[in-house]
N, C-alpha and C positions, 0 to 999 in steps of 0.2 A: 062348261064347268069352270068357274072360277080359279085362280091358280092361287095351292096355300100360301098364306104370308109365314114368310120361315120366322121361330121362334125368335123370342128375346133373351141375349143371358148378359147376365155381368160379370165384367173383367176388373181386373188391377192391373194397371200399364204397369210395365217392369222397367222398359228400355226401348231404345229408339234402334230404329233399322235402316238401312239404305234405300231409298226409294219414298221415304216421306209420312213411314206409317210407327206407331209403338207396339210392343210386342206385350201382350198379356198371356198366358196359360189359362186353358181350358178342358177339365178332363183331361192332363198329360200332353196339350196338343196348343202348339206354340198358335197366337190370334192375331193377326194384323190387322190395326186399325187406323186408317188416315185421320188427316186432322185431330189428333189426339198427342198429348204429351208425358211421357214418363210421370209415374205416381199417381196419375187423373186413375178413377173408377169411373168404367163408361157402360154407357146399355148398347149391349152390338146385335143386330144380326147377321146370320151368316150368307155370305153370297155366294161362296166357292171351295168348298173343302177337298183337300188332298188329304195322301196317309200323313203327312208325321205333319199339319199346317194347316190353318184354317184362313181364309180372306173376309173381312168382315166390313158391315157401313156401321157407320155412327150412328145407333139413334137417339141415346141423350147421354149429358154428361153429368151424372150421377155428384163425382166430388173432384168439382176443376182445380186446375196447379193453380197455387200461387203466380205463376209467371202467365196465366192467359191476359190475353187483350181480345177488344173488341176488330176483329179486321176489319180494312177500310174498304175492302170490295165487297159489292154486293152481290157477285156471286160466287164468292168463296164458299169452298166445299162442295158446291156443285159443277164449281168448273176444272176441268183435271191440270191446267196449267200452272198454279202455288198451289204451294205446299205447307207452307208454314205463317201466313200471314195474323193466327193467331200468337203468334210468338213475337216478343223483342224481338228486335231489330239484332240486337247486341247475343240474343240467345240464340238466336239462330246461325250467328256466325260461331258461337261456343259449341251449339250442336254440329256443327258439319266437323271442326276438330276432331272430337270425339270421334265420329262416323268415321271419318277418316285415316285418326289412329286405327280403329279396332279392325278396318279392314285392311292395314296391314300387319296388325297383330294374328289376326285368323287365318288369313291365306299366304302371305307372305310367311311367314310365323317367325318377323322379328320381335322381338324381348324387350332390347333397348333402343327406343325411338329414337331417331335424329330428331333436332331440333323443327320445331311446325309453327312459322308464322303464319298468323292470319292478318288479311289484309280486305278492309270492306272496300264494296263499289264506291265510287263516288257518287253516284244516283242510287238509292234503291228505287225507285219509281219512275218512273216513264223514260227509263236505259234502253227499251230496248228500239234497236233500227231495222229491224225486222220482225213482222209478224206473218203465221199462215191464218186462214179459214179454211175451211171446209164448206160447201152451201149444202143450206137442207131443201125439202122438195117447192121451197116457192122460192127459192135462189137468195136466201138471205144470209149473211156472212156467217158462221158459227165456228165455236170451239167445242172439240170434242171431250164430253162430259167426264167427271170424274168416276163414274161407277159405269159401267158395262151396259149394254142391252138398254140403253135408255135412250128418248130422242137427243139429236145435236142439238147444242145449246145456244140459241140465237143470242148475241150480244151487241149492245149500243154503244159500248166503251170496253176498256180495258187500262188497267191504271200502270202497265207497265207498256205499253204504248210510248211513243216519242209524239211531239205534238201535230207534228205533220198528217200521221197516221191516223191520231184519234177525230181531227179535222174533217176528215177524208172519209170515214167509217159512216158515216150518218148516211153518207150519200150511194154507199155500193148496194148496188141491188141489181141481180141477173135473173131472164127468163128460167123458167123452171126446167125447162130443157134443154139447158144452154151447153151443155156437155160438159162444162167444163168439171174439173175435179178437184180442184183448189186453187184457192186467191193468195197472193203473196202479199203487201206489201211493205217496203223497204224507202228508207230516208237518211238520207244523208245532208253535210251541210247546203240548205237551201234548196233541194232538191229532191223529186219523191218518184217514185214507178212502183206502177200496179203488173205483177205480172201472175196471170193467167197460165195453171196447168190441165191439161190434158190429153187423152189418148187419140183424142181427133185430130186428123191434120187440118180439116176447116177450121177457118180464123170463126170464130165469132163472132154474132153481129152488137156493135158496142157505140152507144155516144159518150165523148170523152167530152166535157166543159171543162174540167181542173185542167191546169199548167202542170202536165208530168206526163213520165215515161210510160208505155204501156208496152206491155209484151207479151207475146202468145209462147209458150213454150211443151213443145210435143217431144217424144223421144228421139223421132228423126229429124225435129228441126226447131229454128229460134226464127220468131216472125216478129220485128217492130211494127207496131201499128201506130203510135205515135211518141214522138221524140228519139231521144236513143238507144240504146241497147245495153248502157250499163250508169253508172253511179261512180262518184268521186267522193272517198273518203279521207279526210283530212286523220291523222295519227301521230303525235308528238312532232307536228311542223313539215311531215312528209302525208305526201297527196298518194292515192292508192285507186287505179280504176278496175272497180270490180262491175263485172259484166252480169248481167240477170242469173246465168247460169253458171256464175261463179260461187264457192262458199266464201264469206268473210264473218268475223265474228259478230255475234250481234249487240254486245254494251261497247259502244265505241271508245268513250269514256275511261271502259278499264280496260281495253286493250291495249292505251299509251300505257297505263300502270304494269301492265304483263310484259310488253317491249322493255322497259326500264328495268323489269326483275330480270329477265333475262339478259339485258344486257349487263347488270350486275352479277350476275353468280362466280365467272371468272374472267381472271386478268385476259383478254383477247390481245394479240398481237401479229400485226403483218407478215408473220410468218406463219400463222397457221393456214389450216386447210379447215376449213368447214364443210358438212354435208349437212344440207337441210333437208330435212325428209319429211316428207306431206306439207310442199312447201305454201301453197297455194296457190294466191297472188301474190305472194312473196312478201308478206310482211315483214318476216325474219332478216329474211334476208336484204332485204333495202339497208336497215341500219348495221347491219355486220357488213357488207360488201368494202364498205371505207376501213372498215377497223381492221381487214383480215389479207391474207394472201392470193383464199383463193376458197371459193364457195360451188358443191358440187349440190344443185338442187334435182330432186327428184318430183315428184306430182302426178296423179293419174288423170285429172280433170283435163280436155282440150280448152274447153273455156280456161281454166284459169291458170293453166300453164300460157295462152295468149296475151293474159291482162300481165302475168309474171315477165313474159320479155317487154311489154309496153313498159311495164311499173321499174326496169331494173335496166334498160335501156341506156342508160347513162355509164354502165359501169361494162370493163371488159375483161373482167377476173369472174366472172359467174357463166355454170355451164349448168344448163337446164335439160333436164330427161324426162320425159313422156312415158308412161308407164307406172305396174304395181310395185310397190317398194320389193316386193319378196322375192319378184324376178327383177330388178337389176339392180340391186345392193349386193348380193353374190357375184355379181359380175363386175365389181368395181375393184378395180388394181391399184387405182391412186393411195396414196398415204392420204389420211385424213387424222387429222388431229381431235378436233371436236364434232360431235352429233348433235345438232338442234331437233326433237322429234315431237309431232305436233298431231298424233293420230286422232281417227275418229273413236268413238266412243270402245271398238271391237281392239282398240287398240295393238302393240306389236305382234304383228306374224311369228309363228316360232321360228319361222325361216328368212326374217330380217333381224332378228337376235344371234341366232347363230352366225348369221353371216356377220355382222357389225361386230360378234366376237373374234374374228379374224383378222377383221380391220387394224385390230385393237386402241382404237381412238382411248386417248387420256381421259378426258368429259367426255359426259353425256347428258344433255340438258333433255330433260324430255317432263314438257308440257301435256297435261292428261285432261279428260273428261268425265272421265270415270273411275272412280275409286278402286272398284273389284277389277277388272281387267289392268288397273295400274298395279296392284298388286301383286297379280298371278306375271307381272312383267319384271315386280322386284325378284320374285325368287327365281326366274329365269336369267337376268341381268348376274344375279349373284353366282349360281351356278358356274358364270362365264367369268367372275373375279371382279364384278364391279360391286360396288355399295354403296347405299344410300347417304349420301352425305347429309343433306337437306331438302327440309319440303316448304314451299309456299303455298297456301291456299288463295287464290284471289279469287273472292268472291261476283263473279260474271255473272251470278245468277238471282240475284235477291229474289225473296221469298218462296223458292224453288229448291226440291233434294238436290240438285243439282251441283255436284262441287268439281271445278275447275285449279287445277294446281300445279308449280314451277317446279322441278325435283331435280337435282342436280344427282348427275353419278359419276364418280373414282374408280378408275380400273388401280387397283391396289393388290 
């Protein structure tokens, strides 16, 4: 028996949501639909209904905004990686604003905004120095599709690629058995590595012809198969070695511009204490370790707390801790002046809020990922007597929901 094809109905986008889609009503029941723009009338149908929500795909766009464009990829909308590449360039940094106020108008439930600069990439197109794949069953590199339950999407380019990487792509191709689980590859100045994840501990059988790093990485172990084991990236004139199994950002580009915001927010002086928290390989902290007294970095990664004493080696005012921030921020006795905080997307623990409210650091710089998790952090930050001064949006992600931002907090 055939499976039925679900109905067609038509929306009125209203407004735009976190995560890439606009919201229309239907029969009383809010409609998510991606690649669509506030005001557009679209024809959806439905792929996923909850009680008070429905998730929908595009199937035509009845009466487009004024503001669409034709996108430069050709598999936009089928590939779940942009989001917005039918949009200005310019509108889609106005939409993330928006995004961005209203989620901290809704969960935070501040009134009157701080000041929100936005600040674009220097590249929107081929920024990025890290890409994954996935392989499908004949071992071809893919991205996973934007709609559900559909095959991986095999791809020959990708236009936010760096060039090294799009170079590179024509040529990967793995046994259909080959175990592996996913392809990485990463590029930095003049230099490139392909690394290989998965749950096996055998290496896989590989010919390398390209001049680059290769690496096997399984849960118990990091295997070089050829060249080295990690990447050197260059950052507003300081060198940074990030090892395969380390995180570093991936728009290189606007990571000098997020260094420089941060190091602008406040006056820094030899006498304070810094803690940097989710330090990594210590980007932060390289360029504060000159300006300050004394830098207490935390990090959970063993890789990239390794690349952190390589990368900060120079300097003997910095103490590095191994470990979750939530168990040892409660444990820290020292005075600290300022907090640099740089979480992952799940952003602060209730139990490194509380504790950094004890601390009672003056600033708090804390770098976000994620809009909704930054938020439910203002009104806990508040709770403890801090507020929001200001926000920066740097745009890390062009043509992605994705919004990356500098927020400065005042214990007052």
């Amino acid at each position: 028996m055939n499976k039925q094809t679900p109905p067609t109905i038509q929306v009125i986008l209203a407004a735009s949501a976190y995560g890439g889609s606009s919201v229309g009503r239907y029969n009383g029941k809010a409609v998510f639909v991606p690649f669509t723009i506030p005001g557009e009338v679209v024809k959806v149908s439905i792929v996923e209904e909850k009680k008070n929500f429905a998730l929908a795909r595009l199937v035509e766009v009845v009466k487009p905004s004024p503001l669409r464009v034709e996108p430069p990829c050709p598999y936009h909308s089928v590939c779940g990686g942009c989001h917005y590449q039918h949009l200005p360039y310019q509108e889609q940094l106005n939409l993330k604003r928006t995004i961005f106020g209203e989620q901290l108008k809704k969960i935070a439930k501040i009134t009157d905004l701080p000041p929100i600069e936005v600040v674009p990439s220097p590249s929107q197109l081929g920024y990025r120095n890290n890409v994954q794949f996935h392989l499908n069953s004949q071992g071809k590199p893919c991205f996973v599709p934007a709609e559900t339950g559909v095959p991986l999407l095999a791809v020959e380019d990708c236009l936010l690629m760096g060039n090294a990487s799009k170079e590179l792509l024509p040529y990967l191709s793995f046994e259909s058995e080959s175990g592996i689980d996913r392809v990485i590859l990463r590029e930095a100045e003049g230099s490139s590595m392909l690394i290989l994840e998965s749950d096996e501990l055998d290496v896989p059988a590989l010919q390398i012809e390209a001049d680059m790093s290769v690496v096997h990485i399984t849960e118990q172990d990091t295997v070089v198969l050829a060249g080295e084991d990690y990447l050197v990236h260059q950052v507003a004139g300081q060198k940074f070695k990030v090892s395969a199994a380390s995180f570093f950002q991936v728009n290189t580009q606007a990571t000098a511009v997020m260094v420089e915001k941060v190091l602008d927010t406040i006056n820094w002086d030899a006498e304070m204490v810094v803690m940097d928290l989710y330090c990594g390989v210590g980007l932060f902290s390289k360029f504060l370790a000159p300006r300050v007294g004394k830098i207490i970095a935390l990090e959970v990664s063993s890789s990239s707390c390794a690349d952190f004493v390589d990368n900060l080696d120079e300097f003997d005012n910095v103490e590095l801790y191994e470990g979750l921030a939530e168990e040892i921020v409660p444990n820290i006795r020292s005075k600290v002046d300022v907090v640099v905080a740089d979480p992952p997307r799940a952003g602060l623990d209730s139990r490194v809020t509380d504790a950094l409210a004890k601390l009672m650091p003056t600033w708090l710089v804390y770098v976000s990922c994620d809009p909704t998790t930054f938020a439910r952090d203002v009104a806990r930050l508040a709770g403890h007597g801090y507020e929001l001064a200001s926000s920066t949006i740097l745009d890390m992600f062009p043509h992605t929901y994705h919004i990356e931002s500098i927020n400065l907090f005042k214990r007052v």
